[in-house]
N, CA and C of each residue as an Amber inpcrd file, in Angstrom:
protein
   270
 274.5580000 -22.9840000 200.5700000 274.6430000 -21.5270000 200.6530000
 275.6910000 -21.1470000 201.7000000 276.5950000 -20.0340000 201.5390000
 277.9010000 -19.7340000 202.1730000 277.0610000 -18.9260000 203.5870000
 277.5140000 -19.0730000 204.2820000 276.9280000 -18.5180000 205.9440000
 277.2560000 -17.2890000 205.4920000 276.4610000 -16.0280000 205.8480000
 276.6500000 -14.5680000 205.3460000 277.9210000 -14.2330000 206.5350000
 277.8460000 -14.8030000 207.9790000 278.5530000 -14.1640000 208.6270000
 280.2040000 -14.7390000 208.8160000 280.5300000 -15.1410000 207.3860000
 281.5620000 -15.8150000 207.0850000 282.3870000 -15.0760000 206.2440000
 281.5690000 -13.7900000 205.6630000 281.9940000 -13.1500000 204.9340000
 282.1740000 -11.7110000 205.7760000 281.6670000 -11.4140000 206.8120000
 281.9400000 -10.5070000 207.5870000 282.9320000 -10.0970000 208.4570000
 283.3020000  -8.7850000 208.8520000 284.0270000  -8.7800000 209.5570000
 283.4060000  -8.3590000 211.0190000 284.5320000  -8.3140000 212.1850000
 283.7920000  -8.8280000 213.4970000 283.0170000  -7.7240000 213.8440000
 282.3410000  -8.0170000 214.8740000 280.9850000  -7.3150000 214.6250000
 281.7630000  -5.8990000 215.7080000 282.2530000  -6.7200000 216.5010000
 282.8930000  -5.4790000 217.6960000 283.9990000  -4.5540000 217.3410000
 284.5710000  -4.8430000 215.9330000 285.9040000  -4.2160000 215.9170000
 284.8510000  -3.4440000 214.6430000 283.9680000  -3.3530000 213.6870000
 283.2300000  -2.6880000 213.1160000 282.4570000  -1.6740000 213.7730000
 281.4810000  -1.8450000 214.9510000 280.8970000  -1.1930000 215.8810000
 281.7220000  -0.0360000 216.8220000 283.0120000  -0.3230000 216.5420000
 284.2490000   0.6050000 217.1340000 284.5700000   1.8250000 216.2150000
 285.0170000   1.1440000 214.6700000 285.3060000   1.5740000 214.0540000
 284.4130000   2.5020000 213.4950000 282.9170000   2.0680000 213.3840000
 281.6920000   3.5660000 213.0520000 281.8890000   4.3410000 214.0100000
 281.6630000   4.0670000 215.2850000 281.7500000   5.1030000 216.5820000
 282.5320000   6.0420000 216.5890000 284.1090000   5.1130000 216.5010000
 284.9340000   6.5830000 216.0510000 285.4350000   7.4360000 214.8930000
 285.0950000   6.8910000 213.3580000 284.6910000   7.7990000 212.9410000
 284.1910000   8.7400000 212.5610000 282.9670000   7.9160000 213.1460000
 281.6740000   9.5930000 213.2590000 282.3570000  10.3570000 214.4120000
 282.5870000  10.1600000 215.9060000 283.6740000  11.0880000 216.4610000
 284.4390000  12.1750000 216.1350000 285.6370000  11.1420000 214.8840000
 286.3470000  12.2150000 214.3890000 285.5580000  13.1570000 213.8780000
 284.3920000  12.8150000 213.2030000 284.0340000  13.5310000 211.9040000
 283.1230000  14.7100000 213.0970000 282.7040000  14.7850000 214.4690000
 282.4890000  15.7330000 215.5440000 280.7080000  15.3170000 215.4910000
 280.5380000  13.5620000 215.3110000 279.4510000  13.0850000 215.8860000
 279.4540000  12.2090000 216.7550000 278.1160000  12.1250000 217.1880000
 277.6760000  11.2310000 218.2200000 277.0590000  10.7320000 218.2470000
 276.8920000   8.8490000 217.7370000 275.8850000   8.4200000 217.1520000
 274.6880000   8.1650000 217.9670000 275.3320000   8.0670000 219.5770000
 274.0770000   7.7160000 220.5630000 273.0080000   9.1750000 220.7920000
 273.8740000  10.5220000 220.4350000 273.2680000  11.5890000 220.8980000
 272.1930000  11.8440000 219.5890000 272.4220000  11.2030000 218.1990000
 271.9150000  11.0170000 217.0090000 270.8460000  10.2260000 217.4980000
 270.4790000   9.3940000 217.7450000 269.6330000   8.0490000 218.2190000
 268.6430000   8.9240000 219.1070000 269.3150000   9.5030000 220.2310000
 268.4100000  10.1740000 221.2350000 267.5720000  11.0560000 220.6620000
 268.1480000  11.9530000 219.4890000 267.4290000  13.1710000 219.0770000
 266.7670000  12.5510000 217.2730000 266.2370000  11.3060000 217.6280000
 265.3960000  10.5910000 216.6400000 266.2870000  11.3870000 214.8960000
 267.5000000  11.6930000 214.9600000 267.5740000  11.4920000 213.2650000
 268.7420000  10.0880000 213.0450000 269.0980000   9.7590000 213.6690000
 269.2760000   8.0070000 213.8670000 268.4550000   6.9960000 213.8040000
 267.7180000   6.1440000 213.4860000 267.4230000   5.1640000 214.1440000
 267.7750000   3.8980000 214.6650000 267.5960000   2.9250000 215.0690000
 268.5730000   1.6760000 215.5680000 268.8140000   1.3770000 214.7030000
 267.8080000   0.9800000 213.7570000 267.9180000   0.2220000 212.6200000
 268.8490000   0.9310000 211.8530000 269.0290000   1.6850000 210.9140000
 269.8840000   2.7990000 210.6790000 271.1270000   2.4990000 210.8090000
 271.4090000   2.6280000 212.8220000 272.4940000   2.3050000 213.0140000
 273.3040000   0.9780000 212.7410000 272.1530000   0.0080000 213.0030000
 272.8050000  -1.3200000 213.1510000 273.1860000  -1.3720000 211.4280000
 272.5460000  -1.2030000 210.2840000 272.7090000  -0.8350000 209.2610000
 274.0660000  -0.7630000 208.8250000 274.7970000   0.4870000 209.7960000
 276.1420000   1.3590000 209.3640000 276.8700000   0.2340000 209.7510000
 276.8690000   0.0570000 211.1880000 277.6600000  -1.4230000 211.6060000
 277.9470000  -2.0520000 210.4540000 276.6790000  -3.2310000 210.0890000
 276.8530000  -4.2470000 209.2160000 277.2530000  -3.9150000 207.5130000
 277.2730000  -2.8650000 207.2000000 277.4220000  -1.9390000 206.2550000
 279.0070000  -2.0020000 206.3340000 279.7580000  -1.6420000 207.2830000
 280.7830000  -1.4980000 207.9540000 281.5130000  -2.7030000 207.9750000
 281.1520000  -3.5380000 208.1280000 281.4160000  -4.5420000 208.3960000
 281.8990000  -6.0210000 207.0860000 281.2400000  -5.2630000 206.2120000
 281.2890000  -5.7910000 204.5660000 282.2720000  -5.0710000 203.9530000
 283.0430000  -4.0080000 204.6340000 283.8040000  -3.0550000 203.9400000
 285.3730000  -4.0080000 204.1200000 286.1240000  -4.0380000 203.0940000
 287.1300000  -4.7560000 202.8950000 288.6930000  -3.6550000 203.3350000
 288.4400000  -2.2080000 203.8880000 289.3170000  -1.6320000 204.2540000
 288.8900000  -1.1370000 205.5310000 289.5240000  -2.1570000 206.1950000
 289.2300000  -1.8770000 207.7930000 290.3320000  -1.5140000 208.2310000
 291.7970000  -1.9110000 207.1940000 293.0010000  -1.6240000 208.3450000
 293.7060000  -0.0020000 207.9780000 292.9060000   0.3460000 206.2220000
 292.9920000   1.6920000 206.5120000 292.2000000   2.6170000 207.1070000
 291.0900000   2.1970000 207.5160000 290.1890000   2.9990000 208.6200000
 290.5550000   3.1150000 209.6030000 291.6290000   2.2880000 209.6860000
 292.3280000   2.0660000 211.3870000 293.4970000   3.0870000 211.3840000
 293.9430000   3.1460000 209.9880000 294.8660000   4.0470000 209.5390000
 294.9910000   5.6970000 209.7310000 293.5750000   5.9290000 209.2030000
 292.9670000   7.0360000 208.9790000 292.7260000   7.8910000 210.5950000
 292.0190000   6.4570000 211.4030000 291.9510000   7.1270000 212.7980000
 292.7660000   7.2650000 213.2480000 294.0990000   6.6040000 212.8080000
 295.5070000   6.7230000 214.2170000 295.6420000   8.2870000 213.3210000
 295.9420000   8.7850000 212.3340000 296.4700000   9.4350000 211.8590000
 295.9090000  11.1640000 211.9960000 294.1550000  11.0250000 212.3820000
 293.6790000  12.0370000 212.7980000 293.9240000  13.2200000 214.1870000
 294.3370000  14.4690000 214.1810000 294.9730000  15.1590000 215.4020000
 293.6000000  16.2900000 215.9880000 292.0450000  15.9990000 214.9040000
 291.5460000  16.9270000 215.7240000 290.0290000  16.5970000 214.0060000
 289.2820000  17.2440000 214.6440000 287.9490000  16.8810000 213.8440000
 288.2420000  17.1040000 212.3010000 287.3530000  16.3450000 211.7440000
 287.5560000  16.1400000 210.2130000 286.0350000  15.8410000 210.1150000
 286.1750000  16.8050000 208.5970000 284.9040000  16.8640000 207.8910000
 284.1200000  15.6790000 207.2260000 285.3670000  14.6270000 206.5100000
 285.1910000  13.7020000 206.0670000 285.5970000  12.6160000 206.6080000
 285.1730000  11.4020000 206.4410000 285.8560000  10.0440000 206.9390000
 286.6690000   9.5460000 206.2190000 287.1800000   8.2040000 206.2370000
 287.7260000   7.6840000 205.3610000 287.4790000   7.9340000 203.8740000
 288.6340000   7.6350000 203.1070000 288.2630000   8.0310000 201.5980000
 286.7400000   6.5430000 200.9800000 287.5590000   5.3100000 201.7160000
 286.5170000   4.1680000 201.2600000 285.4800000   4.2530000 202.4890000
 285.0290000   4.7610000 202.8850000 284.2290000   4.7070000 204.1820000
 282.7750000   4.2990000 203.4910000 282.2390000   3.2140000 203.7880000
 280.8520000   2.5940000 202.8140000 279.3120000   3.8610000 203.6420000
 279.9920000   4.0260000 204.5630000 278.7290000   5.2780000 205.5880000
 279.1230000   6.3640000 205.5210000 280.4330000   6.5990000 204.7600000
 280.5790000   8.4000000 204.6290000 279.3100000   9.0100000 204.2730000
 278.0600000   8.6840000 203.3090000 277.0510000   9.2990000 202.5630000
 275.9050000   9.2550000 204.0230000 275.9390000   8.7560000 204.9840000
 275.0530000   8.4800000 206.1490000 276.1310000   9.5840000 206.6490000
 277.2490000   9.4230000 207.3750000 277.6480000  10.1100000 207.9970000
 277.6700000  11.5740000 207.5780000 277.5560000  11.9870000 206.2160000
 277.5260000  13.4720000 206.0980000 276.5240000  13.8030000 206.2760000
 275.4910000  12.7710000 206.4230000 273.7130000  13.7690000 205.9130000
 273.4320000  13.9240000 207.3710000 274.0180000  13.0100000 208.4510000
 273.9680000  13.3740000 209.7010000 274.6080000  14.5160000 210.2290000
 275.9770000  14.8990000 209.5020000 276.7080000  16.3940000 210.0750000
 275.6770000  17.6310000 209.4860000 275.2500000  17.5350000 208.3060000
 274.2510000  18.5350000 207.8200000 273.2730000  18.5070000 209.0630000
 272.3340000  17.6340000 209.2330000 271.4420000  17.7690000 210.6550000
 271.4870000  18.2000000 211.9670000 273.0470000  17.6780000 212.5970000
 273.3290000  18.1000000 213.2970000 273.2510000  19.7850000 214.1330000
């Protein structure tokens, strides 16, 4: 059986990459967590979710390219559908 974390990408440059797109998108995933419509699990979720996503260098794209909040994330973003139901809550 193929090691799952062989197929992943790194855990720290994924964990960056959710953070600041929810940012752009004018969230905060720790202030989400605090006010219980996050949960860890949840989060760690988006991470590893994130992390299976095969367009990381246009997410990287997307963030250099952003000048001020955006509604949406990336077009392939695998947590855009998490990340909007969190801006609705917000």
């Amino acid at each position: 059986m193929e090691n799952l974390s062989l197929r992943l990408g790194s855990a720290e440059r994924h964990f960056w990459l959710t953070r600041s797109v929810a940012r752009v998108m004018g969230l905060n995933l720790s202030d989400a967590m605090h006010e219980n419509r996050l949960s860890v699990q949840e989060y760690g979720d988006m991470v590893t979710r994130c992390r299976t996503c095969g367009a990381a260098e246009e997410c990287e794209l997307w963030l250099a390219t952003r000048t001020g909040p955006d509604q949406t994330g990336p077009e392939a973003c695998l947590n855009a559908r998490v990340l909007q139901s969190l801006r609705q809550t917000a």
